[in-house]
One Martini backbone bead per residue (centre of mass of N, CA, C, O) as a GRO file, in nm:
protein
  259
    1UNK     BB    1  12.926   1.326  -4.220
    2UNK     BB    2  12.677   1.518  -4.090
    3UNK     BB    3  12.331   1.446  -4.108
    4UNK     BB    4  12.093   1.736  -4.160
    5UNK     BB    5  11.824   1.505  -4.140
    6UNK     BB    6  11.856   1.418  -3.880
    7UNK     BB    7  11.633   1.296  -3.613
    8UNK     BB    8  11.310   1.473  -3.504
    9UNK     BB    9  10.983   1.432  -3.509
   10UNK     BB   10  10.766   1.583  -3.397
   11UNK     BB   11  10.644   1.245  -3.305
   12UNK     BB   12  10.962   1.129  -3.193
   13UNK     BB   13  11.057   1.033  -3.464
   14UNK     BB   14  11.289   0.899  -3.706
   15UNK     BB   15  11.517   1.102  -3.884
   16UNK     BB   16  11.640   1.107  -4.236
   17UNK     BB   17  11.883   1.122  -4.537
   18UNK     BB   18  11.784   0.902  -4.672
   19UNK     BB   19  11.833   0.854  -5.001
   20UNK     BB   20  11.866   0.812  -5.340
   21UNK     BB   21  11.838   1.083  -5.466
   22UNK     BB   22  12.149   1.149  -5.274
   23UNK     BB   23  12.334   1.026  -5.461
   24UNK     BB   24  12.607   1.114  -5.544
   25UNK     BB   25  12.726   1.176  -5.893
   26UNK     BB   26  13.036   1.048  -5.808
   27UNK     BB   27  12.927   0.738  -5.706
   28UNK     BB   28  12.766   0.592  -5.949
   29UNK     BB   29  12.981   0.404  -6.070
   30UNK     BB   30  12.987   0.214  -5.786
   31UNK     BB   31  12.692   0.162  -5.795
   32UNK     BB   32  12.661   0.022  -6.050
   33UNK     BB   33  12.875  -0.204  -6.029
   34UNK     BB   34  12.795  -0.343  -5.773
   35UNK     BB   35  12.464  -0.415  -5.905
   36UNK     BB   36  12.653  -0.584  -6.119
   37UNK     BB   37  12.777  -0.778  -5.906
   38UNK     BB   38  12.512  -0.879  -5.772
   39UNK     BB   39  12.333  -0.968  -6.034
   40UNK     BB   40  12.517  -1.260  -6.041
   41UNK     BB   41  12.431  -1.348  -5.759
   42UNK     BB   42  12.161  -1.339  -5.709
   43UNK     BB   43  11.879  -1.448  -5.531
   44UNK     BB   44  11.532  -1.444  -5.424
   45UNK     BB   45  11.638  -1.321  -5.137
   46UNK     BB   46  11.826  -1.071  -5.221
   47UNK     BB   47  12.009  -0.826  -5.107
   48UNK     BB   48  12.103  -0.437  -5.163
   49UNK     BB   49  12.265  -0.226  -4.903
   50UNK     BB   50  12.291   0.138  -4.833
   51UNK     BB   51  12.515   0.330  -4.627
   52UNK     BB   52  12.545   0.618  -4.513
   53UNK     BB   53  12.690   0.904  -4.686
   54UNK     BB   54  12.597   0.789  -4.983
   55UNK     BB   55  12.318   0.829  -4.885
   56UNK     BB   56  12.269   1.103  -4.774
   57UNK     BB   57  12.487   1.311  -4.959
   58UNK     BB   58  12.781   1.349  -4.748
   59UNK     BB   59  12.999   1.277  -4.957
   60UNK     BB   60  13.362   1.261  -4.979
   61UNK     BB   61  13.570   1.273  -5.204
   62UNK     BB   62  13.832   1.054  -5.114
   63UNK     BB   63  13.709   1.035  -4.747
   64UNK     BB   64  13.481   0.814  -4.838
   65UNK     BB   65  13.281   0.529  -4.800
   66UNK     BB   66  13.146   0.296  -4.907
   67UNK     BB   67  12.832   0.131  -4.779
   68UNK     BB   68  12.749  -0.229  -4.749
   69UNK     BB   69  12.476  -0.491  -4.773
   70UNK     BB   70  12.465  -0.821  -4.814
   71UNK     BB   71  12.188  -1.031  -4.891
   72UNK     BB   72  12.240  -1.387  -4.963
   73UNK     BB   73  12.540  -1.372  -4.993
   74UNK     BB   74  12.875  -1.490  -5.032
   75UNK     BB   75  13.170  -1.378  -4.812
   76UNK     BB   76  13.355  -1.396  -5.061
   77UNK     BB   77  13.224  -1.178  -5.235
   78UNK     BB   78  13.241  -0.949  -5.076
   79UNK     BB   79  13.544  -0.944  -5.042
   80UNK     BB   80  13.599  -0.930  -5.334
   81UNK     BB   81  13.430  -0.706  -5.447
   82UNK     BB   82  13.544  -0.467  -5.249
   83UNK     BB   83  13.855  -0.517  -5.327
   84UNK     BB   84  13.842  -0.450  -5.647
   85UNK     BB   85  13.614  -0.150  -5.584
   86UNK     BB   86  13.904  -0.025  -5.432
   87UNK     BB   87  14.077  -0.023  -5.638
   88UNK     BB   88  13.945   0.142  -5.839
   89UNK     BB   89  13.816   0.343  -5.632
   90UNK     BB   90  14.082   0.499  -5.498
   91UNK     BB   91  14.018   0.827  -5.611
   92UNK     BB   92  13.734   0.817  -5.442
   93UNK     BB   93  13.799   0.626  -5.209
   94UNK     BB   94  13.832   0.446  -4.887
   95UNK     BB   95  13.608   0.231  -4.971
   96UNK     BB   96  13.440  -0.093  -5.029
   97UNK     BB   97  13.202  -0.195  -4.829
   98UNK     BB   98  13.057  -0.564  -4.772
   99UNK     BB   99  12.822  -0.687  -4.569
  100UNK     BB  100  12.732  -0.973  -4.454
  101UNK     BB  101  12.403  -1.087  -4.440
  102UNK     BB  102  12.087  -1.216  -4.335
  103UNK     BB  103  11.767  -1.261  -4.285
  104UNK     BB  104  11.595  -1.068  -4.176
  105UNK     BB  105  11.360  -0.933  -3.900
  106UNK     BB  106  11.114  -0.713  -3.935
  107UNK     BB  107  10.918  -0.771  -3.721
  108UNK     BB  108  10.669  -0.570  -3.485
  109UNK     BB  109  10.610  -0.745  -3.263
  110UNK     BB  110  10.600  -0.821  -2.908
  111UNK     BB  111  10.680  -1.089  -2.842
  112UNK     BB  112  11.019  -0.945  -2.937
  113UNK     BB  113  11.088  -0.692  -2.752
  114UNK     BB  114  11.341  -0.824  -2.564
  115UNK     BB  115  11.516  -0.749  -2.842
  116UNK     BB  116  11.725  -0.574  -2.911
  117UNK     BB  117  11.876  -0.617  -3.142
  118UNK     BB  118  11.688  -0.682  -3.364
  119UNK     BB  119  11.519  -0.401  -3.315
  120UNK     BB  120  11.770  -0.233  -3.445
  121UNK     BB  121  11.771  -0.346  -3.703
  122UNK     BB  122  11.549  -0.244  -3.793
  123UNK     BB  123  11.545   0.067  -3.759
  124UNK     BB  124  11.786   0.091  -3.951
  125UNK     BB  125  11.643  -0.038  -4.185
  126UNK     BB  126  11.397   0.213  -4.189
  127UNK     BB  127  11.652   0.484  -4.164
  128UNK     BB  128  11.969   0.391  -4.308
  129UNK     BB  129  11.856   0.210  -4.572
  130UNK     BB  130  11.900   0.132  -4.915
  131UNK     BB  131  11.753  -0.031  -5.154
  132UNK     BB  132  11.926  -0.144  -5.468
  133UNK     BB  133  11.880  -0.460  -5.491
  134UNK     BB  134  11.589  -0.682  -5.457
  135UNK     BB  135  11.507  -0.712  -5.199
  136UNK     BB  136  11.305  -0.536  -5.028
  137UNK     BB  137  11.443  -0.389  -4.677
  138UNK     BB  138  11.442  -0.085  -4.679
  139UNK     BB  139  11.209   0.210  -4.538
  140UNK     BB  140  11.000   0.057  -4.432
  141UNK     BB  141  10.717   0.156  -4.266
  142UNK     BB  142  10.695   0.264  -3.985
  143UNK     BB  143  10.826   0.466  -3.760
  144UNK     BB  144  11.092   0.491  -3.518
  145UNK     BB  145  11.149   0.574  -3.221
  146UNK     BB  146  11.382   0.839  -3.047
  147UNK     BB  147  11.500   0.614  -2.803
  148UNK     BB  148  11.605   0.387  -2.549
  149UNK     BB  149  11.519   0.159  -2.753
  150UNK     BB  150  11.713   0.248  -3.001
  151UNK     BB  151  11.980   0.274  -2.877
  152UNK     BB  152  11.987   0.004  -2.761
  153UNK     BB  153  11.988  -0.154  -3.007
  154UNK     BB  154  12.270  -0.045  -3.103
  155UNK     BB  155  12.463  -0.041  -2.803
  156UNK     BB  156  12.412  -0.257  -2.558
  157UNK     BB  157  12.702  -0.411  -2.615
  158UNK     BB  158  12.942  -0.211  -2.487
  159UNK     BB  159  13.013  -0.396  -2.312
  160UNK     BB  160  13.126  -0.654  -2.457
  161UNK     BB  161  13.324  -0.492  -2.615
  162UNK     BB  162  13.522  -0.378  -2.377
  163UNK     BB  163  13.596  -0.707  -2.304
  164UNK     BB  164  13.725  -0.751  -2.585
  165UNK     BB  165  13.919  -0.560  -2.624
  166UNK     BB  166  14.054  -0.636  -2.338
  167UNK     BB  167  14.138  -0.942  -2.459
  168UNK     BB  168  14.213  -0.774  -2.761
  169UNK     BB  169  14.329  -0.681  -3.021
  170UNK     BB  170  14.234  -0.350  -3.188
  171UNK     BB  171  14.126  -0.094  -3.380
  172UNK     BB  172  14.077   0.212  -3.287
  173UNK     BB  173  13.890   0.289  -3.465
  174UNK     BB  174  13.677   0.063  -3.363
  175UNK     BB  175  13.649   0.216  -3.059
  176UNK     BB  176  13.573   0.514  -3.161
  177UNK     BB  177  13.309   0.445  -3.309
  178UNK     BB  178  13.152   0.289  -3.078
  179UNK     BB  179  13.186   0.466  -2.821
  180UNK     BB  180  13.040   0.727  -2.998
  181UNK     BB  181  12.774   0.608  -3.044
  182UNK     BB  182  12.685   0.567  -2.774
  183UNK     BB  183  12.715   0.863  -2.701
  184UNK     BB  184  12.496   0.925  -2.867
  185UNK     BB  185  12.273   0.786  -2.703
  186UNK     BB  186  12.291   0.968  -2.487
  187UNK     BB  187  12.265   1.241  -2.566
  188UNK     BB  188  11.987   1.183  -2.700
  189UNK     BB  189  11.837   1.140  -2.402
  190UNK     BB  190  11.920   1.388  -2.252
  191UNK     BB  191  11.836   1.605  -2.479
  192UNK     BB  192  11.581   1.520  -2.671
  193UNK     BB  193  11.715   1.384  -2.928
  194UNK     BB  194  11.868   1.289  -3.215
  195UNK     BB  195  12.185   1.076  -3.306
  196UNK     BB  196  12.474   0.914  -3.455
  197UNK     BB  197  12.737   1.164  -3.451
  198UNK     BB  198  13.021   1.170  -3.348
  199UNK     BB  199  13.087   1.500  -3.352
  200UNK     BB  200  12.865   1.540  -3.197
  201UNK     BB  201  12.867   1.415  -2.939
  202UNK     BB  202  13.146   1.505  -2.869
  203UNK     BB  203  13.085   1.751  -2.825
  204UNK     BB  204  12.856   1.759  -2.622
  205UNK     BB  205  13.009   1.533  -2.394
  206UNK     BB  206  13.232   1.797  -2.318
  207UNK     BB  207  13.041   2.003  -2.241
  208UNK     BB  208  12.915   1.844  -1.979
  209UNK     BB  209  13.222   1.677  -1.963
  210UNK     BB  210  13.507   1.837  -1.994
  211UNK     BB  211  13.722   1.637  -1.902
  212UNK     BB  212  13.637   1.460  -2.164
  213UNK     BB  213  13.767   1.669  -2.429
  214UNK     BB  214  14.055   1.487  -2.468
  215UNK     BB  215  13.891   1.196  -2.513
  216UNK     BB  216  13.745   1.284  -2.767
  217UNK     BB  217  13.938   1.382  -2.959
  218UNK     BB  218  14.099   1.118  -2.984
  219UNK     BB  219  13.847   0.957  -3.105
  220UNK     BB  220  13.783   1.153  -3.340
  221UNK     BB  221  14.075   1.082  -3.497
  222UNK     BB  222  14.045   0.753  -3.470
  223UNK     BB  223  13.760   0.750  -3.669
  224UNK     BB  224  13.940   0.844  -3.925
  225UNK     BB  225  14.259   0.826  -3.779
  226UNK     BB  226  14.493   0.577  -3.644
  227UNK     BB  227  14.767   0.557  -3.714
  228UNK     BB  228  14.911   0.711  -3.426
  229UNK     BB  229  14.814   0.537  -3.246
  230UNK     BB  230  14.880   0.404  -2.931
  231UNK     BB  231  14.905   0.141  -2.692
  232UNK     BB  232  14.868   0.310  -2.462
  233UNK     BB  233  14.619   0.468  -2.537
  234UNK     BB  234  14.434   0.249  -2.570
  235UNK     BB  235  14.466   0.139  -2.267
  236UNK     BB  236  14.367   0.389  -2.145
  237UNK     BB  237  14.060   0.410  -2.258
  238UNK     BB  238  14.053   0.084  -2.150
  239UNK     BB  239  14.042   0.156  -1.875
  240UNK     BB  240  13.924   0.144  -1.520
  241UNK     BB  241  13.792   0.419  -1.556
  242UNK     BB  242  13.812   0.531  -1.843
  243UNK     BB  243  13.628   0.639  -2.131
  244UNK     BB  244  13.472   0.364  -2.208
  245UNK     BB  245  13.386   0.310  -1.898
  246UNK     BB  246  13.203   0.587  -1.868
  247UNK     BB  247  13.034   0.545  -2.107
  248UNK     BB  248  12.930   0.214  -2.034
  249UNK     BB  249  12.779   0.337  -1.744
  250UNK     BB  250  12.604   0.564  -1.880
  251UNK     BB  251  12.439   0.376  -2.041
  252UNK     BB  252  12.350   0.169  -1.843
  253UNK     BB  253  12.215   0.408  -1.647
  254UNK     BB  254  12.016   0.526  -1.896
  255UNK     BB  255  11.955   0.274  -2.063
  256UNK     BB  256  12.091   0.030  -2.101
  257UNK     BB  257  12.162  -0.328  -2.164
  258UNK     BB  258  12.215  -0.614  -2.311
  259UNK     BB  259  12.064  -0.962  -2.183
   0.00000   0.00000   0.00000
């Protein structure tokens, strides 16, 4: 679901609709359990953090996932507590995700400027997540710019992915989800705005590009269901000049890839 927040502030940075206030009063039963299961297990330095459509307000009960991150947490814990509270709440949603993740590195110094990866890192924390408990590590800080250089922090990878994709089997979900991210920051670049929509993305990128308007389409339903992709197409989007190759070039020579 599109977060109506998403966008740039006047001066050009990244703002969005993450916020506690906004967590939906039908997930809150989640929220409370899940804070209670990481209150037994947190260390000094854990933190848990919430993104996606229940940090926006804009999850729809039924057909949206709850998305967490556990820092500091054993990946054991996060497994099995995602596992249990996707079955209690499997009429609430369609899961509850909890990926585990190290003590990020906050730091804006230049020193490490040339760190893609990182830099996407710090970006999502201080604009995408909401800490629920443990150590504050996401919202604060001054705003980051929504330029090439935070496009590229989230998706320059999207050539290694690619290549993985092409030499192992994925699941067409997850080849839609990241391609359409991607699209989404050339999107925000080509037309001087922000967004991370994959909606949003499909919708511009089909305008621009007519050709793979029936492309666009096809991964728009496998980033929400793909019980249907076949392997023949999962195989042509991900071909050598495929829907894919021509997002990864567009991105490589608009954005750049990570080094």
């Amino acid at each position: 679901m599109r977060d109506p927040g998403e966008g740039l502030a006047p001066d050009g940075t990244i703002r969005t609709g993450a916020d506690r206030s906004r967590i939906p009063a039908a997930f809150a039963p989640v929220i409370d359990d899940v804070i209670a299961a990481f209150d037994t297990v947190a260390g000094q330095d854990s933190s848990l953090l919430l993104y996606g459509s229940v940090a926006t307000g804009t999850a729809r009960a039924g057909r949206s996932d709850v998305d967490l991150i556990a820092i500091g947490t054993a990946l054991e814990w996060c497994r099995s507590t995602a596992r249990e509270l996707s079955a209690r709440y499997s009429h609430l949603c369609r899961g509850v995700e909890i990926a585990a993740a190290s003590r990020p590195d906050t730091r804006r110094e230049d020193d490490d400027a040339s760190d893609d990866e990182r830099y996407g890192d710090r970006v999502f924390l201080r604009h995408y997540c909401i800490t629920l408990a443990g150590v504050e590590v996401a919202g604060s800080g001054p705003p980051f710019p929504g330029d090439a250089r935070a496009a590229r922090g989230f998706n320059g990878d999207i050539a290694q992915r690619l290549a993985r994709w092409r030499a192992e089997p994925a699941p067409a979900r997850s080849i839609a989800r990241k391609t359409l991210f991607a699209a989404a920051g050339i999107v925000s670049i080509e037309d001087g705005t922000w967004t991370t929509d994959r909606g949003a993305a499909a919708g511009r990128w089909s305008e621009r590009r007519p050709e793979d308007a029936e492309a666009c389409a096809l991964l728009l339903r496998w980033a929400d269901d793909d019980s249907e992709a076949t392997r023949a197409e999962v195989e042509s989007v991900l071909a050598t000049d495929g829907f894919v190759d021509r997002v990864t070039q567009r991105f490589a020579d608009t954005i750049g890839l990570w080094q």
